[in-house]
Every structure is written in C-alpha cells, then in structure tokens.
C-alpha positions, -999 to 999 in steps of 0.1 A, spaced: -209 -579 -236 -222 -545 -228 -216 -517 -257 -203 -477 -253 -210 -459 -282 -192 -429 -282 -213 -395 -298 -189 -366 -317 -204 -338 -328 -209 -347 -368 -214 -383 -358 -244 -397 -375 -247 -436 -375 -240 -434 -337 -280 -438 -334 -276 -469 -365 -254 -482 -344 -272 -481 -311 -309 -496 -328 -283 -523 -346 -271 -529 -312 -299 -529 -289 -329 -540 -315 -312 -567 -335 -289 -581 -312 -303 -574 -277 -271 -559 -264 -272 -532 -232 -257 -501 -246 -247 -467 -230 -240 -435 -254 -206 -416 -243 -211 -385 -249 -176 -370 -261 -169 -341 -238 -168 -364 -207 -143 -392 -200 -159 -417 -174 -164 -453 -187 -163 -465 -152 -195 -480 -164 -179 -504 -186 -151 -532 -180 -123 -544 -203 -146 -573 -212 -172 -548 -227 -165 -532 -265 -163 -491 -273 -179 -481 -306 -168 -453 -329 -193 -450 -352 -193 -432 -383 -200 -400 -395 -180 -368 -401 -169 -358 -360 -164 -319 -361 -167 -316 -399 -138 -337 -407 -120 -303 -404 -82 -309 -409 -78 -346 -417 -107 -370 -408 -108 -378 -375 -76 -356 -365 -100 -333 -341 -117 -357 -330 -87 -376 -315 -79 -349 -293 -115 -356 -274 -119 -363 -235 -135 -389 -242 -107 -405 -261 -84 -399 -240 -104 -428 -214 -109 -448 -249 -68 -450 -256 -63 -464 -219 -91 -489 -223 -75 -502 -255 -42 -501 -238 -58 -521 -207 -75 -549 -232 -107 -532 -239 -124 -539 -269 -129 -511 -300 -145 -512 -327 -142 -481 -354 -164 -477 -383 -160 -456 -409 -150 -424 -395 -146 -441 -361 -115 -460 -379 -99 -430 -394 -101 -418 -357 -81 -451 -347 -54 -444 -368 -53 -412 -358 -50 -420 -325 -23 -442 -333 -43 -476 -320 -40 -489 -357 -15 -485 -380 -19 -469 -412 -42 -437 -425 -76 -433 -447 -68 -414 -476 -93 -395 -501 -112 -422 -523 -87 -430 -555 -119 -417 -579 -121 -383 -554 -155 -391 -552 -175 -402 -526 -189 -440 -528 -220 -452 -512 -234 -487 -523 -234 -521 -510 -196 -536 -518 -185 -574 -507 -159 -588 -486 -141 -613 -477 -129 -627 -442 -99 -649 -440 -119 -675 -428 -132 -670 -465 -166 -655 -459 -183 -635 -486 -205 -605 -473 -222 -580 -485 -220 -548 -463 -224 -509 -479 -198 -487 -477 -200 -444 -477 -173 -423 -475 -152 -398 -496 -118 -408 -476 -117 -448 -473 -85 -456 -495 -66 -476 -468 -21 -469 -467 3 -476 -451 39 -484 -463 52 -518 -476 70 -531 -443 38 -520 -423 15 -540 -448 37 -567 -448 33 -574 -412 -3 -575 -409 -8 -599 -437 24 -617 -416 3 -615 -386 -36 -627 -397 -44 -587 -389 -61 -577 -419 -98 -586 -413 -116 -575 -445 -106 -569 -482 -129 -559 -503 -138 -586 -531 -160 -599 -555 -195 -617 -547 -171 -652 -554 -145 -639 -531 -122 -627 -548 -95 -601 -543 -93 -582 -576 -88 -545 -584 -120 -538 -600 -142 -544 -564 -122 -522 -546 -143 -490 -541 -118 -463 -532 -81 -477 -539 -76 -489 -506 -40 -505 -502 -37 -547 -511 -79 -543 -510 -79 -538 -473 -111 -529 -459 -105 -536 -422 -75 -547 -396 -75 -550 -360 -39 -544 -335 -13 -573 -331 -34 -578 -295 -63 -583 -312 -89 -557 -296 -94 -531 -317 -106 -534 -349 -112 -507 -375 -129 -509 -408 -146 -490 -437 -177 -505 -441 -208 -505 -421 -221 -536 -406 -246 -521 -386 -265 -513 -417 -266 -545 -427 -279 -561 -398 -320 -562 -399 -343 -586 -423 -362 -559 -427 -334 -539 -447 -326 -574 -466 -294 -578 -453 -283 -594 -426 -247 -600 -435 -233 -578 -406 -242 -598 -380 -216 -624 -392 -192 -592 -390 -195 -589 -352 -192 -627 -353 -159 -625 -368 -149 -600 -346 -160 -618 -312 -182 -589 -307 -210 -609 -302 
C-alpha cells in the first residue's frame, strides 16, 4: 500500500507522518501538495493522509477552509471510488467537513487545549496508549446518528482507561459516548483524534500506533 500525504498550509505533523510512514513502516509515500489535484499516482488500493495541524489557521471552523481545497476535491472522488483515507487530528475535522464522516469536532468541553498521552480502546478490545493535542476534539453528533455507528461496528476508538474502560473521567475533551475515532458505513475512511504516528518509533517509547494502522488495514 503506497501512502499520499496531503500538505495545507498550517499543516504540521504532515512531515510526523511521512518519517512514521517511510522510517518505521517502510511504506512509499508521495506528499500532495494542496493547490494541485492529480493523484493519478495513486490507485484505490493505496491510502490518502490528512494529517494534523491547523490548515489555513483554522480560520472559520476547523477544517472549513481547508475543505474547499483542489486537492480535496480529487480526495472526495477517491473516497467515493473506494480509496482509502485516513484523517488525523485536524485531517478528521476536515472529513467531516467534507461531509465523508458524519458528525463535527467541537471546542474541547474544558476550552482548553489538551496535549498528553490518553488510552483507547478498539472493539476488538485493545488498550493503547496514543497522545492526543488539540483545542477542538469534543466529538457530536445527534442521537439517531450516534446510534447508527455503534449499530454498525463504525466507531473505532473511545477513549478509555489503561484497563479499558469507557468512563467519563478518561475522556479528554468531552467527546460524545467517548468516541475518539469512526470510519464510513463502507469502511475506507477513517477519522480520529489522536495521533498514531507519534506513537510509532521505540525510540519515542511507544509503539502503540502501529497496532492503530493494524486495526485500520492500513498496514
């Protein structure tokens, strides 16, 4: 599986993401620059990164600018043709934006920003430990729209404690039912809050987000 990483202006994990990719898990990678729109590099079999960061200044709503981009404009058509995506951070607030996830990130419950290392849980009932940082992770969405992905295996991640589990008091911005990730009913793009790509190298200590792309089939 080759990897796109696509590069906003205010993106900066894009280059995380690229040494994560390239350096710890030997996968090719081409950086899509966000003015232009060809991809004719990649297939559908291949996976599109939005990384994290804060693309044009998180002006408006986070990601609401950077939805509008060329280059998203190819990455909606290779979602819609069975493409993988992945959205981190600010790369998922741009999904839901988009309108390729359901939902929206809302301003942390504390209205502070969070950075630390947080765990979650898979529902294969995995425990990892993967940092979060962001002012505007508190995942919503209304009842009926929560109540289908939990119908339909599509939440991915909730946060947790380092047991597993799902309580209010390791949930580190409010985030709806603890979600910290989902993916689409077709199961190709996923979005979530937390950074797996810095938590991917022994040398960090952590090594917990390799499991992530595992989970994902982005491997």
């Amino acid at each position: 599986m080759k990897f796109g990483i696509v590069v906003f202006p205010g993106s900066n994990c894009d280059r995380d993401m690229q040494d994560a990719l390239e350096s710890e898990l030997g996968k090719e990678v081409v950086m899509l620059w966000h003015k232009d729109k060809d991809i004719s590099m990649l297939s559908t079999d291949d996976c599109i990164v939005l990384p994290g960061g804060f693309s044009y200044g998180d002006y408006l709503r986070c990601g609401a600018i950077a939805r509008f981009s060329p280059m998203m404009e190819s990455v909606i058509d290779f979602a819609k043709r069975g493409g993988k995506v992945l959205g981190v951070c600010n790369g998922f607030q741009i999904l839901c934006e988009s309108g390729l996830l359901p939902g929206a990130l809302l301003p942390n419950a504390q209205q502070q920003f969070v950075c630390k290392n947080v765990y979650i849980t898979a529902k294969e009932g995995t425990t990892l430990t993967i940092p979060v940082a962001h002012g505007e992770g508190r995942y919503y969405a209304e009842d009926s729209v929560l109540d289908e992905l939990e119908a339909n295996g599509q939440v991915t991640f909730k946060y947790c404690d380092e047991k597993g589990n799902i309580e209010p008091m390791s949930n580190p911005n409010g985030a709806m039912r603890n979600i910290a990730g989902i993916r689409n009913k077709e199961n190709n793009v996923f979005g979530m809050m937390p950074h797996p790509e810095r938590a991917i190298s022994s040398v960090l200590g952590n090594i917990d987000g390799i499991q992530v792309f595992k989970l994902l089939g982005l491997n």
